[in-house]
Residue frames as a rotation matrix with the C-alpha (Angstrom) as fourth column:
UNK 1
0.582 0.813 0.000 0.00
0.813 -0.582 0.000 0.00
0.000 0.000 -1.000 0.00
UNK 2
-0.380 -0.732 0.566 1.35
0.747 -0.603 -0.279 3.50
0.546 0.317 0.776 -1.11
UNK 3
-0.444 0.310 -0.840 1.10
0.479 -0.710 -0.516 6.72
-0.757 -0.632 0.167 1.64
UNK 4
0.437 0.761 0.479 -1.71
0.876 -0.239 -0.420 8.97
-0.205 0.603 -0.771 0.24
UNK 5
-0.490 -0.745 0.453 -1.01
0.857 -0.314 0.409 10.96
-0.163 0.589 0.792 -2.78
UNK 6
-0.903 0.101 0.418 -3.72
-0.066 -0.993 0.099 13.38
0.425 0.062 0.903 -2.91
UNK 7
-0.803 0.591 -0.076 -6.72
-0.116 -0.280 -0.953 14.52
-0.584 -0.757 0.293 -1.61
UNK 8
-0.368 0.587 0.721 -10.31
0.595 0.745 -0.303 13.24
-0.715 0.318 -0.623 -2.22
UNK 9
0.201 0.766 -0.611 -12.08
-0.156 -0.591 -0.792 16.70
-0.967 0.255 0.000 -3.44
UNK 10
-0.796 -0.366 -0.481 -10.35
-0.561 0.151 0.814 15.42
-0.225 0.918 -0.326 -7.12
UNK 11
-0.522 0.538 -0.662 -13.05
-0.192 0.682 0.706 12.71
0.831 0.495 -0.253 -7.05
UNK 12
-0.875 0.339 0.345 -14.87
-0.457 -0.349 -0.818 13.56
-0.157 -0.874 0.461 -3.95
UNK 13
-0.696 0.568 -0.440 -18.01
0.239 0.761 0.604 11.63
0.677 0.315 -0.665 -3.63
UNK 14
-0.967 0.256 -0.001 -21.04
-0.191 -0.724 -0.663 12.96
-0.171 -0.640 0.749 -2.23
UNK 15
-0.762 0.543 -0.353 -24.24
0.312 0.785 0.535 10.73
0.568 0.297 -0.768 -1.39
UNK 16
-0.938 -0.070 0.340 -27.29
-0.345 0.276 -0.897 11.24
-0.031 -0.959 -0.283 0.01
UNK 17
-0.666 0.630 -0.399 -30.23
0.151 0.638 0.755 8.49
0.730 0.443 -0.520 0.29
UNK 18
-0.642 0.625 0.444 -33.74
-0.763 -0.464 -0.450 9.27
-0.075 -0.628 0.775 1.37
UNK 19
0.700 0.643 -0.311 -35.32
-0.708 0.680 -0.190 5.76
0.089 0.353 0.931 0.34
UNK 20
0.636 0.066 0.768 -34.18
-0.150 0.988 0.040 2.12
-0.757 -0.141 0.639 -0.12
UNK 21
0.808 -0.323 0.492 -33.22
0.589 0.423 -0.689 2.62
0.015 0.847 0.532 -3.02
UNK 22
0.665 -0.453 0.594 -31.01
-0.216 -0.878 -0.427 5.40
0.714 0.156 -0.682 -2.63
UNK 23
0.414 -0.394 0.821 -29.41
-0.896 -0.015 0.444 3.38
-0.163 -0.919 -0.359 -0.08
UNK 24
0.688 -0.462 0.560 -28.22
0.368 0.887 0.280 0.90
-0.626 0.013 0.780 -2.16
UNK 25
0.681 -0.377 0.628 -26.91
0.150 -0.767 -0.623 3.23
0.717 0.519 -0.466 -4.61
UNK 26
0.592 -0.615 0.521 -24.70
-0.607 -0.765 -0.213 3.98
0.529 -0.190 -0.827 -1.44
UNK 27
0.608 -0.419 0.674 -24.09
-0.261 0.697 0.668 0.58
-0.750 -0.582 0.314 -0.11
UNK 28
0.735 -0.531 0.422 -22.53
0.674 0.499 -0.545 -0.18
0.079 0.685 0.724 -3.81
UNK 29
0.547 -0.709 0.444 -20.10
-0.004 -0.533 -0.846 2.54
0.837 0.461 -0.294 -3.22
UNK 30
0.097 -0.566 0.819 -19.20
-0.965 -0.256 -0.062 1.43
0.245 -0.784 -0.571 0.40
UNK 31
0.991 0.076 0.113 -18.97
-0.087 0.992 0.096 -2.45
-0.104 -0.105 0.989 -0.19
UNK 32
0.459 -0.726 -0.512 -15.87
0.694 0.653 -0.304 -3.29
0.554 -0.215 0.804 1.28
UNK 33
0.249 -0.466 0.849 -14.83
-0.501 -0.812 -0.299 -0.09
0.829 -0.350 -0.436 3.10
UNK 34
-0.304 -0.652 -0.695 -12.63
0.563 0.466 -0.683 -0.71
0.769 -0.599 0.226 6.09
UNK 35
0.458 0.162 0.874 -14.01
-0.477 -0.785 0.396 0.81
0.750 -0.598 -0.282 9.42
UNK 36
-0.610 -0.759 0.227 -12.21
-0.158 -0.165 -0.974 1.06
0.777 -0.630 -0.019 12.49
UNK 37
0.301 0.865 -0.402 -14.62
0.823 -0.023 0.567 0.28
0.481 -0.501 -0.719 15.55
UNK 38
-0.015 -0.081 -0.997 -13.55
0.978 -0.210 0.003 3.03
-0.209 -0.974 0.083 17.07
UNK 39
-1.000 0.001 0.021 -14.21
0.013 -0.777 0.629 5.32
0.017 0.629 0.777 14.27
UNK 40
-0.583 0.803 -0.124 -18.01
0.452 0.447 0.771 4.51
0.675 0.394 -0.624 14.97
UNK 41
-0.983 0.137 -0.122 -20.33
0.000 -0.667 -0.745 6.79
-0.183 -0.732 0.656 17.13
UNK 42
-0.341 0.843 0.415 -23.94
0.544 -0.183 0.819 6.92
0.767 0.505 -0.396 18.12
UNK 43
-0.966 -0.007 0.258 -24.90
-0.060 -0.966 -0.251 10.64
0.251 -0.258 0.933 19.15
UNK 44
-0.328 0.909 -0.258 -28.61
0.941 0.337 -0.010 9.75
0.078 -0.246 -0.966 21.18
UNK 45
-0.003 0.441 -0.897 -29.13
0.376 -0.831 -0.410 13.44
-0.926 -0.339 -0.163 21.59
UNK 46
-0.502 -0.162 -0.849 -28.62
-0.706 -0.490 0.511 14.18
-0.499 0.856 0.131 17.85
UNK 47
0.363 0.680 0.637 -30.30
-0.017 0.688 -0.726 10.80
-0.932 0.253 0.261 17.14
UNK 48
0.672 -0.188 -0.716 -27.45
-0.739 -0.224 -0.635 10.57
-0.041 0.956 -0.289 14.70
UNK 49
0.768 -0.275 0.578 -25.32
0.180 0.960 0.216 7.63
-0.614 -0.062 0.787 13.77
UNK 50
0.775 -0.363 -0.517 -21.76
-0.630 -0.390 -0.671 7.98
0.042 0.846 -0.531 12.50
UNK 51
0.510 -0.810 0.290 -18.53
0.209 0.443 0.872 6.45
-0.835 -0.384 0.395 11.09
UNK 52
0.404 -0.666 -0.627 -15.52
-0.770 -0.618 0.160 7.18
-0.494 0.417 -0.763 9.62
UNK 53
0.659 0.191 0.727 -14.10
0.006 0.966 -0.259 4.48
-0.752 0.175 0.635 6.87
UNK 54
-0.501 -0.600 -0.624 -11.42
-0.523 -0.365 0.770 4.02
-0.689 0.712 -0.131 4.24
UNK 55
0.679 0.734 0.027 -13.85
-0.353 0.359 -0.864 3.17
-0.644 0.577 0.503 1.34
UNK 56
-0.484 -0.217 0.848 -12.73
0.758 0.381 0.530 0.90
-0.438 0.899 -0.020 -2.44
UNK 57
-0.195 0.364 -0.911 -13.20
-0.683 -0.716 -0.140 3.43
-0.703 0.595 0.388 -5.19
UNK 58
-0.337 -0.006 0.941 -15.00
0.686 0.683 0.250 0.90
-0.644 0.730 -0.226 -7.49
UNK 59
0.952 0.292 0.093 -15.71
0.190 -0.325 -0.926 3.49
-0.240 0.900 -0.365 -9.86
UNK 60
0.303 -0.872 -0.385 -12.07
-0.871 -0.417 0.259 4.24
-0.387 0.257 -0.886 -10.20
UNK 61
-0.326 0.014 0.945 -11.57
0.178 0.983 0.047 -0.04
-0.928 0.184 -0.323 -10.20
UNK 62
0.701 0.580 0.414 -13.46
0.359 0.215 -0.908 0.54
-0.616 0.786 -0.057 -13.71
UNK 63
0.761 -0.459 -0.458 -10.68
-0.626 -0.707 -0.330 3.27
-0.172 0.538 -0.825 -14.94
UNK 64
0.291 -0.880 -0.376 -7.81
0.267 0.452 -0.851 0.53
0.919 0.148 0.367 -14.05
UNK 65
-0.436 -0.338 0.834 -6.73
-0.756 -0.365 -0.543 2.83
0.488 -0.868 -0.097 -10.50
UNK 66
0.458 0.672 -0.582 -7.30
0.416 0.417 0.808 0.75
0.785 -0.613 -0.089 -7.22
UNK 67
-0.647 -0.313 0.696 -7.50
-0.152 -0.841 -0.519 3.38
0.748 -0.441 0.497 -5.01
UNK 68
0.138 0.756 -0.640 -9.46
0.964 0.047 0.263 3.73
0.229 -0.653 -0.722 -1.48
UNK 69
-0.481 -0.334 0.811 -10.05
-0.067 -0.908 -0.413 6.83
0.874 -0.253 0.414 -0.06
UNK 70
-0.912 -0.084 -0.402 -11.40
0.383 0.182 -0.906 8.22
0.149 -0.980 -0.133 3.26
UNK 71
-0.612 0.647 0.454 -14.77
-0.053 -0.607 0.793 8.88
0.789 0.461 0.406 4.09
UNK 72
-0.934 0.318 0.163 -17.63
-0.245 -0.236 -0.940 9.60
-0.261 -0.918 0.299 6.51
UNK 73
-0.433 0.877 -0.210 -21.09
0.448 0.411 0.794 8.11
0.782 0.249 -0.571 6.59
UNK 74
-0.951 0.279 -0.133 -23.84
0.068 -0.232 -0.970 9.19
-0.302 -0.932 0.201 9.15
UNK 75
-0.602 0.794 0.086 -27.55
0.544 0.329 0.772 8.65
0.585 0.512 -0.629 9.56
UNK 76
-0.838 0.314 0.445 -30.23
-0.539 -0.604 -0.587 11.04
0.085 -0.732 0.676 11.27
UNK 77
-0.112 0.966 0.232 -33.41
-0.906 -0.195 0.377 9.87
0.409 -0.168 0.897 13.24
UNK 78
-0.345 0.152 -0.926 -32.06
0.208 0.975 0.083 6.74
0.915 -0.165 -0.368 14.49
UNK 79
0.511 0.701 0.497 -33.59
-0.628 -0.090 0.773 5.98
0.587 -0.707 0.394 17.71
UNK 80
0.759 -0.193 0.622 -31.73
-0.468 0.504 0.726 3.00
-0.453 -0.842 0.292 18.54
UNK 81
-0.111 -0.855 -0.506 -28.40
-0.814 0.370 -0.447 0.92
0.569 0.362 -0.738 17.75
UNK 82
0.723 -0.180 0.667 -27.90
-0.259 0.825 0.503 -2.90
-0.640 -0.536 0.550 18.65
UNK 83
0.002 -0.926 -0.377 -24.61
-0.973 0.085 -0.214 -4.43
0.231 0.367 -0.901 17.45
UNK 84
0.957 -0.116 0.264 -24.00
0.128 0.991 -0.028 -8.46
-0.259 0.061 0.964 16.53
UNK 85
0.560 -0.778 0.285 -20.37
0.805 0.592 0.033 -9.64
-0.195 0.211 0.958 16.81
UNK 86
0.589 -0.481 0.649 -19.02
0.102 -0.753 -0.650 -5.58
0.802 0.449 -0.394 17.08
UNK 87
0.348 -0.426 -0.836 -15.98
0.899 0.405 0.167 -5.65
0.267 -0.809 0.523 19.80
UNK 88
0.844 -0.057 0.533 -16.57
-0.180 -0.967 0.181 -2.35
0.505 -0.249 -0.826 21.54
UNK 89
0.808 -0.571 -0.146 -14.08
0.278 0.151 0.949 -3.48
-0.519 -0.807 0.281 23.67
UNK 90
0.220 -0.600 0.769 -11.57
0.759 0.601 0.251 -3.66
-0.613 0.529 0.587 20.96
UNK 91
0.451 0.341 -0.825 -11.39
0.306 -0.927 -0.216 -0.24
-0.838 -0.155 -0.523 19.49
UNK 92
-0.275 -0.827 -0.490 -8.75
-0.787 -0.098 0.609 -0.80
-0.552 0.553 -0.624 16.86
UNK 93
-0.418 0.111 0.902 -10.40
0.364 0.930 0.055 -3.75
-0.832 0.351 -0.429 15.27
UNK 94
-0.629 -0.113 -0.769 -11.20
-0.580 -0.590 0.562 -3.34
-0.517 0.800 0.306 11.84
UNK 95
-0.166 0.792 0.587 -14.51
0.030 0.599 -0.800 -4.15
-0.986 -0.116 -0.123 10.10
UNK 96
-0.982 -0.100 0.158 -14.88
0.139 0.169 0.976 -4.93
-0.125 0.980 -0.152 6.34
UNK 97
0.044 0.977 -0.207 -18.56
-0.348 -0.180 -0.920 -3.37
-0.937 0.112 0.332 5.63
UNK 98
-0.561 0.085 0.823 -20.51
0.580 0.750 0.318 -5.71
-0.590 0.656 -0.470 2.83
UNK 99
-0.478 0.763 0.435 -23.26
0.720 0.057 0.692 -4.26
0.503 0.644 -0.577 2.75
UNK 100
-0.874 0.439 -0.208 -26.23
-0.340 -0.859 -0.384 -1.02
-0.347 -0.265 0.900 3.65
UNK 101
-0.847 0.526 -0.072 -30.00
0.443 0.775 0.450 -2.62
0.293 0.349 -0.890 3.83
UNK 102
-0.932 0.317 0.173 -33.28
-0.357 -0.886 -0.297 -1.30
0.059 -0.339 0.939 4.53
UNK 103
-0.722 0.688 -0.074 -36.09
0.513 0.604 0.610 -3.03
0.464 0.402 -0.789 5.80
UNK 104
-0.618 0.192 0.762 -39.33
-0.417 -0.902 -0.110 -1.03
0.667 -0.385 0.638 6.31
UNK 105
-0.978 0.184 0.103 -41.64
-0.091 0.073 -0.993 -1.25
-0.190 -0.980 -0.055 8.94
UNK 106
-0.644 0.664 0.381 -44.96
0.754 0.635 0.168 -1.97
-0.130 0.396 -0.909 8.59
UNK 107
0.750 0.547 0.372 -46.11
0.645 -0.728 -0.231 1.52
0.145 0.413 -0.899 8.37
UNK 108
0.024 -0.656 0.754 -43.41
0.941 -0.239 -0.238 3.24
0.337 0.716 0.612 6.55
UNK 109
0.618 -0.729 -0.294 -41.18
-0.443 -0.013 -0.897 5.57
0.650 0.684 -0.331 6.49
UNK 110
0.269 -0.538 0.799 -39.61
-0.650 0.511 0.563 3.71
-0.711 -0.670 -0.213 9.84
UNK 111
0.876 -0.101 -0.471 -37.73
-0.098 0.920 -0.381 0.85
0.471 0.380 0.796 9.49
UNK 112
0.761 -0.589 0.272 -34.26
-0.140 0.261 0.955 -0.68
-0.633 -0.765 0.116 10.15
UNK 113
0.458 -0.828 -0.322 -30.69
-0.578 -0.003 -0.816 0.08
0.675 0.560 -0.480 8.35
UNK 114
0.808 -0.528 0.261 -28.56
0.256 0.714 0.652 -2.93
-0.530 -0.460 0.712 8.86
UNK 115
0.381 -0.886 -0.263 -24.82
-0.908 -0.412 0.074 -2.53
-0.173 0.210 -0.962 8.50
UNK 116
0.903 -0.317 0.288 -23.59
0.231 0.927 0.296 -6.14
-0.361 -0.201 0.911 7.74
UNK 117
-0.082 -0.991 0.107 -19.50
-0.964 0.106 0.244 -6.77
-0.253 -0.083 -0.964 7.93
UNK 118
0.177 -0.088 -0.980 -18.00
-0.261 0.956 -0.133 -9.67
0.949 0.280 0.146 6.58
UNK 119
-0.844 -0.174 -0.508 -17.69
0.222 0.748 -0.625 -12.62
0.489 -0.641 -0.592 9.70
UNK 120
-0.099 0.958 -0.270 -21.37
0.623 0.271 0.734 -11.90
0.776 -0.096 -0.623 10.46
UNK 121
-0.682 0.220 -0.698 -20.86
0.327 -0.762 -0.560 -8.66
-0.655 -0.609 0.447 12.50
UNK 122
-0.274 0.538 0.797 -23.69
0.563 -0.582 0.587 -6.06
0.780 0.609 -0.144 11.65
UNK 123
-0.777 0.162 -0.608 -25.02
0.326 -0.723 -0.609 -3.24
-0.538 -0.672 0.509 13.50
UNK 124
-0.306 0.950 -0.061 -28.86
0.952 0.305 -0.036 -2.41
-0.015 -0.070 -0.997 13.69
UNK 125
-0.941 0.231 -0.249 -30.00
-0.150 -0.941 -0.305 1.43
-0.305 -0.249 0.919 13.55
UNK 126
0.080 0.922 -0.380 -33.85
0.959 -0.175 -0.224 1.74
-0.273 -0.346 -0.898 14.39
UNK 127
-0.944 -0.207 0.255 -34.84
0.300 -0.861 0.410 4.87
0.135 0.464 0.876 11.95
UNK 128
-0.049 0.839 -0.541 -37.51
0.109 -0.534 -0.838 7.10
-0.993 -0.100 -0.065 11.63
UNK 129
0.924 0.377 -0.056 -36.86
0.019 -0.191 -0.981 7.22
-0.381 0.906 -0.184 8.14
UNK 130
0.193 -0.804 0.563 -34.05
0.981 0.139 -0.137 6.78
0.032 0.578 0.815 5.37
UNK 131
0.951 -0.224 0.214 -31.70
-0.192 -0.969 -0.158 9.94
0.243 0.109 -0.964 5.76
UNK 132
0.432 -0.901 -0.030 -27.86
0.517 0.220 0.827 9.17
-0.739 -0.373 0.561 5.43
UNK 133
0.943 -0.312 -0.118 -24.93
-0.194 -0.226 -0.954 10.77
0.271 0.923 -0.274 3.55
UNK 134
0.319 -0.938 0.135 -21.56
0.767 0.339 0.544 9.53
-0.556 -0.070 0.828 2.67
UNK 135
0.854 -0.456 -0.249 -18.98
-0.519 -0.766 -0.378 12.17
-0.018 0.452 -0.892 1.94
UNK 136
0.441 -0.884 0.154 -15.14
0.464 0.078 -0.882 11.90
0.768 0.460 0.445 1.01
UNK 137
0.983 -0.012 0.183 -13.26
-0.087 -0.910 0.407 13.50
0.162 -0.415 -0.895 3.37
UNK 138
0.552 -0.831 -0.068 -9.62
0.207 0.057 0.977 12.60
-0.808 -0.553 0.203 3.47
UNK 139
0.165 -0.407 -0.898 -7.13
-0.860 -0.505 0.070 11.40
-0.482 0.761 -0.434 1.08
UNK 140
0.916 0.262 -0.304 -6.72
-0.401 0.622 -0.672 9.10
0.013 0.738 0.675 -1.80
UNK 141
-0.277 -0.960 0.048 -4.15
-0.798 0.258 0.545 6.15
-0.535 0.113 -0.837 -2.13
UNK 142
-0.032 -0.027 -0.999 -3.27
-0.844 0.536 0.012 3.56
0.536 0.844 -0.040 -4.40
UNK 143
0.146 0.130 0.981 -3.68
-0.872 0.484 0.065 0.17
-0.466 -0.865 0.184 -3.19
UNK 144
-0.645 -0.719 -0.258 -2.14
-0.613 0.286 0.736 -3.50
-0.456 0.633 -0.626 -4.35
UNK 145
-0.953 0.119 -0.279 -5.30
-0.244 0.241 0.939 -5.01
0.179 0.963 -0.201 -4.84
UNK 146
-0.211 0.872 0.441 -9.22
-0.515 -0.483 0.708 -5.18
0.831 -0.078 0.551 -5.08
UNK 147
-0.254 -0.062 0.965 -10.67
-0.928 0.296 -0.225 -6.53
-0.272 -0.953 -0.133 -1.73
UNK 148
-0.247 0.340 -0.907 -11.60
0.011 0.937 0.349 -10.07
0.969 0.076 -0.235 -1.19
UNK 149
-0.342 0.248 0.906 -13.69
-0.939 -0.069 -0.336 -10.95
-0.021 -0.966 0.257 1.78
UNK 150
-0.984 0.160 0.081 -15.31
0.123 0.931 -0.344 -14.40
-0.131 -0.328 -0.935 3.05
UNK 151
-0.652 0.685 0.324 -18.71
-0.578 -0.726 0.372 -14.98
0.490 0.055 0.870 2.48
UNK 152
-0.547 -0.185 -0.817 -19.08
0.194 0.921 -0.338 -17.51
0.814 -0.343 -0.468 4.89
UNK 153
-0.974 -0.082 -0.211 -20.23
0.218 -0.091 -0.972 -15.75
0.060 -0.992 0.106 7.71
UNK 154
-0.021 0.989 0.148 -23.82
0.683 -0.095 0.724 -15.78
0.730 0.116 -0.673 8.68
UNK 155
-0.872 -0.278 0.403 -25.78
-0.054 -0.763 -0.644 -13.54
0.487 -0.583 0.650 10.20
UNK 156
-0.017 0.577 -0.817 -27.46
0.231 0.797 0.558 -14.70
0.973 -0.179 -0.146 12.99
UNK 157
-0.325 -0.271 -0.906 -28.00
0.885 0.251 -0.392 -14.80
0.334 -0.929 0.158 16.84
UNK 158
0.663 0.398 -0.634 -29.30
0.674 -0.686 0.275 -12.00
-0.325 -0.609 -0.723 19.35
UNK 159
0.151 -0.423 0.893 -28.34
0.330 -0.830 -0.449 -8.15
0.932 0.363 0.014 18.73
UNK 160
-0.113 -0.139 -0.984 -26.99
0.986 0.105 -0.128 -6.62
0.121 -0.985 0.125 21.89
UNK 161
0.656 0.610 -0.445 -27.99
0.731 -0.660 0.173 -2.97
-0.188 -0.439 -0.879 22.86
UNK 162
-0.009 -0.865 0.502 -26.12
0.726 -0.351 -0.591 -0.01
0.687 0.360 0.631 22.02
UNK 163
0.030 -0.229 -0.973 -24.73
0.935 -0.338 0.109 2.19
-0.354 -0.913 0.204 24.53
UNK 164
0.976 0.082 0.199 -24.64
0.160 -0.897 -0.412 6.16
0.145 0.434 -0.889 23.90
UNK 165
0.418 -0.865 -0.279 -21.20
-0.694 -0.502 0.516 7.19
-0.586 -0.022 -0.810 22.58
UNK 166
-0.728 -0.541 0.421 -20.74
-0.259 0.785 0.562 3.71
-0.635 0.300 -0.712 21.02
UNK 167
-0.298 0.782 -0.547 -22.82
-0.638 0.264 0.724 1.40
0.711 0.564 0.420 18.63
C-alpha cells in the first residue's frame, strides 16, 4: 500500500439516500470499506449515527486505479443501535462493511438500516426514516489489490444494545 497521494475533493463523492433505493446506490459505493470500531459513534441526543471508513473506489476499479479513499457516513433519526459480533471493547479492530440494507416497517417511512461486515458482524440502527450521507473527506491512495472478503459468515443470533457514545 502506497502513503496517500492526494486529496479526495479530485473525485470527492457525495451521497445522500432518502429511500431504499437510494441506499443501495450507497451501499454499492461502500462495499468493502474498512471501518475502524472506534471510528463509529452513536450521538442519542442528535439521534445521529456515525462512522468514519477508508472506502474501495469501485468506480475508479473501472478506470484501471485501485484506489481507497477516506470517508464519513452518518444517519439522522435513528432511535436505537444494537450491534452483533461488534468488539466495543476492541477499538482498533477493523470491520470490512458488505453491505447497507433497509427493511421497512410496517407503516413506513420507519424501518431498520442494517450494516452487515464480513464474519457476520452487523449493526442495527432503528430509523424514523431513510436519511444518510456519505462524503469523502480525506485522502486518496493507491492500493495493491481489489478486496476479497469471506462470504461464509452468517448472520445470525441476538443483537446486543447499544450504549450512547458507542454502537
Amino acid at each position: 500500500m502506497e502513503p496517500p497521494s492526494r486529496p479526495c475533493e479530485h473525485h470527492a463523492l457525495r451521497l445522500h439516500a432518502l429511500d431504499g433505493e437510494d441506499l443501495s446506490l450507497l451501499s454499492a459505493h461502500l462495499q468493502d470499506a474498512l471501518v475502524r470500531v472506534g471510528d463509529i459513534a452513536f450521538l442519542p441526543d442528535k439521534r445521529r449515527f456515525a462512522m468514519v471508513g477508508s472506502r474501495f473506489d469501485w468506480a475508479a476499479e473501472l478506470d484501471g486505479r485501485l484506489e481507497r479513499c477516506r470517508c464519513g457516513l452518518h444517519f439522522e433519526g435513528v432511535q436505537r443501535v444494537r450491534c452483533q459480533r461488534v468488539a466495543r471493547e476492541h477499538p482498533e479492530a477493523i470491520l470490512e462493511l458488505l453491505a447497507v440494507t433497509f427493511e421497512p416497517d410496517p407503516e413506513p417511512p420507519s424501518g431498520v438500516i442494517r450494516l452487515h461486515f464480513a464474519g457476520g458482524a452487523s449493526i442495527a440502527l432503528d430509523v424514523e426514516c431513510v436519511e444518510a450521507q456519505l462524503c469523502d473527506v480525506g485522502p486518496r491512495w493507491k492500493v495493491a489489490a481489489r478486496p476479497v472478503h469471506d462470504l461464509g459468515g452468517e448472520l445470525g443470533g441476538e443483537l446486543d444494545e447499544g450504549v450512547p457514545g458507542g454502537p
